[in-house]
C-alpha positions as CSV (number, residue, x, y, z in Angstrom):
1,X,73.6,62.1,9.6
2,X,74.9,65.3,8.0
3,X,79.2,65.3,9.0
4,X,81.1,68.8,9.0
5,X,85.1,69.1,8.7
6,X,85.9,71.6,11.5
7,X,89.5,72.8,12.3
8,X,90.8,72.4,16.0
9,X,91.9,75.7,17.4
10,X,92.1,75.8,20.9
11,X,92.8,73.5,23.7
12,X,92.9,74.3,27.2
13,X,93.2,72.8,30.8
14,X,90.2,73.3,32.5
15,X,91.5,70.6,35.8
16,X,93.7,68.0,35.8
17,X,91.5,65.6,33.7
18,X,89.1,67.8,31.5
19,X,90.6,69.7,28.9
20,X,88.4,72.2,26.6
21,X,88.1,72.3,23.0
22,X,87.3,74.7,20.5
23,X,86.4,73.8,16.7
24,X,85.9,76.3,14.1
25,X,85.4,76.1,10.0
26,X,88.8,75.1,8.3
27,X,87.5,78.1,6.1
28,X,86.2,80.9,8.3
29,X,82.5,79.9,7.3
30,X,79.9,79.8,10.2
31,X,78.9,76.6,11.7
32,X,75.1,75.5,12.2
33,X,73.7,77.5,15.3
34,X,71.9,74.6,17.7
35,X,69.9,75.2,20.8
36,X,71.0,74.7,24.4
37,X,72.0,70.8,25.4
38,X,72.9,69.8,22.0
39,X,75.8,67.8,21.0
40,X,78.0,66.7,18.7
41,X,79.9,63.1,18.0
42,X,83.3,63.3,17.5
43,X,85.2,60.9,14.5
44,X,88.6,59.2,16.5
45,X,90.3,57.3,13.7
46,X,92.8,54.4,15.0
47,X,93.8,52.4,12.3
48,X,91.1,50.1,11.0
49,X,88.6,51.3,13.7
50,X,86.6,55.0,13.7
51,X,85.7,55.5,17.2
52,X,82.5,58.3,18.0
53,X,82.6,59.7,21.0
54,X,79.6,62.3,21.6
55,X,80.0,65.5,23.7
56,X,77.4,68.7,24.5
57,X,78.3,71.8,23.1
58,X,79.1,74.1,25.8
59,X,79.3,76.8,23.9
60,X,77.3,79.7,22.5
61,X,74.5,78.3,20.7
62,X,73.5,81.6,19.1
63,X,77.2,81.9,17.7
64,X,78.1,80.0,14.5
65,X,82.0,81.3,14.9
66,X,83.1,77.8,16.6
67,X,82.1,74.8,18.8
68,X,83.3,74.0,22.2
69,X,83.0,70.8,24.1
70,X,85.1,69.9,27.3
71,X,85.8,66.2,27.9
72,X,86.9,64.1,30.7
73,X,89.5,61.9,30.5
74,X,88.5,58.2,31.7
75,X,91.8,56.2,31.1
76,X,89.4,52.8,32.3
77,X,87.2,53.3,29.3
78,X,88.1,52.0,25.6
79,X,90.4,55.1,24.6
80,X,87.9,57.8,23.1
81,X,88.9,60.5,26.0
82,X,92.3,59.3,26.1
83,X,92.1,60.1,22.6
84,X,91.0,63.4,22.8
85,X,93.3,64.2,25.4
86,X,96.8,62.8,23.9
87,X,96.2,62.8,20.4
88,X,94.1,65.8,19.5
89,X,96.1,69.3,19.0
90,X,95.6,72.7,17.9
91,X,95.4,72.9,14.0
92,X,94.6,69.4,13.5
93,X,91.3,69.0,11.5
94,X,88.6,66.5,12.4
95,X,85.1,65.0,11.5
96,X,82.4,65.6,13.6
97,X,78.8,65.3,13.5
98,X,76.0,68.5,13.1
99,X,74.3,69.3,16.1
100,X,71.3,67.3,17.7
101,X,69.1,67.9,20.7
102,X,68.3,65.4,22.8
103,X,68.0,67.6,26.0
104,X,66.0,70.7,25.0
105,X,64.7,73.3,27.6
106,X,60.6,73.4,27.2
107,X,60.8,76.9,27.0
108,X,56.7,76.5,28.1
109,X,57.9,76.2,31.3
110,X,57.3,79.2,34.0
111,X,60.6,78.6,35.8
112,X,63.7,76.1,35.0
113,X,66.0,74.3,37.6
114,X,69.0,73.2,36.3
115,X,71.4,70.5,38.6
116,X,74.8,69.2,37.1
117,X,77.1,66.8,38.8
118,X,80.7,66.8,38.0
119,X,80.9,66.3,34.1
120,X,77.1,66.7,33.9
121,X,78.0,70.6,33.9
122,X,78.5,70.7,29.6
123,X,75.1,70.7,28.7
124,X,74.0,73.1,31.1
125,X,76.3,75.9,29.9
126,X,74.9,76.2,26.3
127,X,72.0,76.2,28.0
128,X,72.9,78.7,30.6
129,X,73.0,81.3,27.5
130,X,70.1,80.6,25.6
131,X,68.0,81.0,29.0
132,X,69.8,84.5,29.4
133,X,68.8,85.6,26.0
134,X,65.1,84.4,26.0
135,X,65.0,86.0,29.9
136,X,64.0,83.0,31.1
137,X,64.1,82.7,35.0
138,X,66.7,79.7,36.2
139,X,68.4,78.4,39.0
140,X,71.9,76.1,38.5
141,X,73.3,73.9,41.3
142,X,76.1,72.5,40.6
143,X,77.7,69.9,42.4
144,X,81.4,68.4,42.5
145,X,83.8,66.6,45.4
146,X,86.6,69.6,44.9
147,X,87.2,72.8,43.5
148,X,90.2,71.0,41.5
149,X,87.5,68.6,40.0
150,X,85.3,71.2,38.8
151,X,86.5,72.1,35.7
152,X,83.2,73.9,35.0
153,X,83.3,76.5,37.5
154,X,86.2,78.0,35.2
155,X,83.2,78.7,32.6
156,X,80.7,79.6,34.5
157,X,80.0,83.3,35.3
158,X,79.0,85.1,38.5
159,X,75.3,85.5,39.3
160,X,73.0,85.2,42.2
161,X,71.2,82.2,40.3
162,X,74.1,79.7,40.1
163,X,74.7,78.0,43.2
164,X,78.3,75.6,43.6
165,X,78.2,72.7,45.8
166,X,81.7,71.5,47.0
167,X,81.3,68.3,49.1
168,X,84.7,68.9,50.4
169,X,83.9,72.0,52.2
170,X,80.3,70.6,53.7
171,X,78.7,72.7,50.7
172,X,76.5,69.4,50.1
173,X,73.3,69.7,48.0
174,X,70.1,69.8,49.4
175,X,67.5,68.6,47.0
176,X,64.5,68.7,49.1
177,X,65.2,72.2,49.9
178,X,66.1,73.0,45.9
179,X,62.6,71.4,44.7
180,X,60.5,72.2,47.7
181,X,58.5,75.3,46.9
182,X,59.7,76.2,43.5
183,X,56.5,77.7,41.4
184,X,54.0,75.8,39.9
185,X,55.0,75.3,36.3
186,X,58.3,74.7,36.8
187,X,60.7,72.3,35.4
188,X,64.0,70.5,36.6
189,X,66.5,68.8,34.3
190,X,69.3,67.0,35.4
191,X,72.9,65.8,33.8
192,X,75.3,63.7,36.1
193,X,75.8,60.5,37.6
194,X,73.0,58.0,37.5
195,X,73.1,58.4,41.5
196,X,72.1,61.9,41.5
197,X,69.4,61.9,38.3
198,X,67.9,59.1,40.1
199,X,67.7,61.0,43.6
200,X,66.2,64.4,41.6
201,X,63.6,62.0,40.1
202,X,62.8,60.3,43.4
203,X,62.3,63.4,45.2
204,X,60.5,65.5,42.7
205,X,58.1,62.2,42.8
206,X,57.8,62.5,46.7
207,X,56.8,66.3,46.1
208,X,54.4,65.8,43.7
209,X,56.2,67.4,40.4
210,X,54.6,65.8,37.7
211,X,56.7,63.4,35.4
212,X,56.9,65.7,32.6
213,X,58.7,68.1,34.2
214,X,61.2,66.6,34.7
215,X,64.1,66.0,32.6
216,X,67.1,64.1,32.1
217,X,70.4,63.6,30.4
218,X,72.9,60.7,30.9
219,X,75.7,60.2,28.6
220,X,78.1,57.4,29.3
221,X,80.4,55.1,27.0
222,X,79.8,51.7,25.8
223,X,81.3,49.5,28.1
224,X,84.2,47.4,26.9
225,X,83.6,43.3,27.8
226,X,84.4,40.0,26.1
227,X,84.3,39.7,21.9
228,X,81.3,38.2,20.7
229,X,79.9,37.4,17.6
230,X,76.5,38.6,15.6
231,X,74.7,38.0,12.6
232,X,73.3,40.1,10.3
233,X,69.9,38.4,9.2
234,X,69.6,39.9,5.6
235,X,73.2,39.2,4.3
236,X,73.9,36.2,6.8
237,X,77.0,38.2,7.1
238,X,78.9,37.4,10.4
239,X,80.5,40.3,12.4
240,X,83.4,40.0,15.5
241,X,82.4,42.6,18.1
242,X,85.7,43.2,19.5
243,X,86.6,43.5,23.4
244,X,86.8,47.6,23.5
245,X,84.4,48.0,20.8
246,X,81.0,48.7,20.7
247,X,78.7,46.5,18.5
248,X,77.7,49.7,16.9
249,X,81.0,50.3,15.9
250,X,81.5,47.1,15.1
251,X,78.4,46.8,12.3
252,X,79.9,50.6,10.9
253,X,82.8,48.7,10.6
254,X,81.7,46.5,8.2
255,X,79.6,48.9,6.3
256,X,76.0,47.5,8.1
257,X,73.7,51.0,7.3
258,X,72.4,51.6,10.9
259,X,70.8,54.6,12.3
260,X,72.2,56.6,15.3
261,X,72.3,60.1,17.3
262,X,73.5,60.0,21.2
263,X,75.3,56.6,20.9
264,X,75.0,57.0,24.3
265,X,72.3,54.6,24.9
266,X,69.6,57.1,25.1
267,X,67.9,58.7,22.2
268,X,66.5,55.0,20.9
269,X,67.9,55.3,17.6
270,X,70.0,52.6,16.9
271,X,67.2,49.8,18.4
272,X,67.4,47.4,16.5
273,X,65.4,43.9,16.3
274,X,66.4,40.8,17.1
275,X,65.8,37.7,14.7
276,X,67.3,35.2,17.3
277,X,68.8,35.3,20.8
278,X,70.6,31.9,22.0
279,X,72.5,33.5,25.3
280,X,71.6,37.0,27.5
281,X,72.1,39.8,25.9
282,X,73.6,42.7,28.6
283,X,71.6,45.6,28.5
284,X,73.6,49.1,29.3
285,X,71.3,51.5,27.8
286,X,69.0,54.0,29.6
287,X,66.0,53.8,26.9
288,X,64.2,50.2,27.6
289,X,61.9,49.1,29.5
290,X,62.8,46.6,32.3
291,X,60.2,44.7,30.4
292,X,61.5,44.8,27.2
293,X,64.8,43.9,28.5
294,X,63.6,40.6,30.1
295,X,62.2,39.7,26.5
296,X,65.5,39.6,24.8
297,X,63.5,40.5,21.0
298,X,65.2,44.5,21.0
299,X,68.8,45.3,21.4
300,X,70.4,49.1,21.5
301,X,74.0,48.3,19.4
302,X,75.5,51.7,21.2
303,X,75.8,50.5,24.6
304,X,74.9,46.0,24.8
305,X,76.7,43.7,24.7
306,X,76.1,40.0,24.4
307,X,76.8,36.5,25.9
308,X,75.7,33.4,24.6
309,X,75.7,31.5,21.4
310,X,74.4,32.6,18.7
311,X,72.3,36.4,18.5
312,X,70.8,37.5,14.9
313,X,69.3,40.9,14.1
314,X,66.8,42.3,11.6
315,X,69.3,44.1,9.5
């Protein structure tokens, strides 16, 4: 995966725990345009260990001047936000990745229907612009418990097409009446808890919206648990997944070549093969089947973990 060297130089409050960050060239040059819903992964080096976080672009995708993300600080989860938040400063320069796309717009679609909880806003306001440029028709609901916790409605602009649902004030999101009666041809993408993609899904289903349109995006971090052990088959080589580390990490680590985009347990990238499985390993990625979960022979190193014995992969 091609890396760029970009230059932090802006960070800003957007709520108490999301905080905005802009990346340019340390140079001046222009950075790779993308299209809306991309993202980057973000290098966090902490002594031994390179931690990669990935974020959506929120910003411009048309504009190769800089990158923005905005990331939420999670101080339960293994330290990549708290990273970001405490250790990252204006004129610091890090690694990230190039763009990639796992959430485009089909831009074959008659109308588009955009719904963001919390977070679940960041992809949604790349997107925001490249539907403005194409003149593409779109709704946006966004949803949030508080106006403090909505750090996107500080970048979001004005318009009769973007709708803000604040559950505190009894401004609660109706799906069935967002879905109900939207044109034929038209498609709905989702970013947010797995509560809320789940109850898009479920009631585009009971209103007849065929499957493909309707679209999805849920990025979460690898959960920490207990160390564990693996081997890798071709070098018999045996790697210590630590506590707060994923197993990704953990084969990068010790210079195992493996393949990966979202490293959020979505794109289906990293799956790897599994040579021999004496324990369970614990699924936490949103790409397989329950069915090839139950067989145990195909493991995504971004997001499982494992318990047991002994577990070997093809690698």
């Amino acid at each position: 995966m091609k890396k760029l060297v970009v230059k932090v130089t802006e960070v800003e409050a957007l709520s108490p725990l999301v905080k905005r960050f802009r990346f340019e060239d340390p140079k001046g040059a222009a950075l790779p345009v993308f299209s809306g819903g991309a993202h980057i992964t973000v290098e966090m080096p902490e002594g031994e260990t390179i931690r990669r976080n990935s974020y959506s672009l929120i910003s411009d995708p048309y504009d190769g001047s800089a990158y923005e993300i905005a990331v939420r600080r999670e101080d339960m989860g293994r330290g990549g936000s708290r990273y970001m938040h405490t250790r990252v400063q204006v004129g610091d320069e890090i690694t990230i990745s190039a763009p990639a796309n796992l959430f485009q717009l089909d831009l074959r679609a008659r109308k588009h229907i955009l719904i963001a909880g919390g977070i679940g806003i960041t992809p949604f306001l790349s997107q925001l612009r490249q539907l403005d440029m194409e003149q593409k028709p779109f709704e946006l609901h966004y949803a949030a418990r508080s106006r403090a916790e909505a750090a996107g409605l500080k970048l979001l602009p004005e318009a009769a097409h973007i709708h803000v649902h604040i559950s505190e004030e009894g401004a609660r999101m109706d799906l069935g009446a967002i879905l109900d009666g939207q044109p034929l041809g038209t498609h709905v993408y989702t970013c947010g808890p797995d509560g809320l993609i789940k109850a898009v899904a479920d009631q585009a289903a009971r209103l007849g919206w065929p499957k493909t349109a309707v679209h999805s995006e849920a990025f979460i971090a690898p959960p920490p648990g207990e160390p564990f052990e693996v081997v890798v088959r071709s070098s018999g080589q045996t790697i210590t997944v630590k506590a707060d580390q994923s197993l990704l990490e953990a084969l990068e680590a010790a210079k195992v070549e493996i393949d990966y985009s979202c490293r959020g347990g979505a794109c289906g990238r990293c799956q790897t093969h599994v040579t021999a499985c004496d324990g369970r390993i614990e699924h936490n990625d949103h790409w397989l089947s329950e069915d090839e979960r139950a067989e145990q022979k195909t493991i995504m190193p971004c997001m499982s973990r494992f318990k047991g014995a002994r577990l070997e992969l093809d690698l």
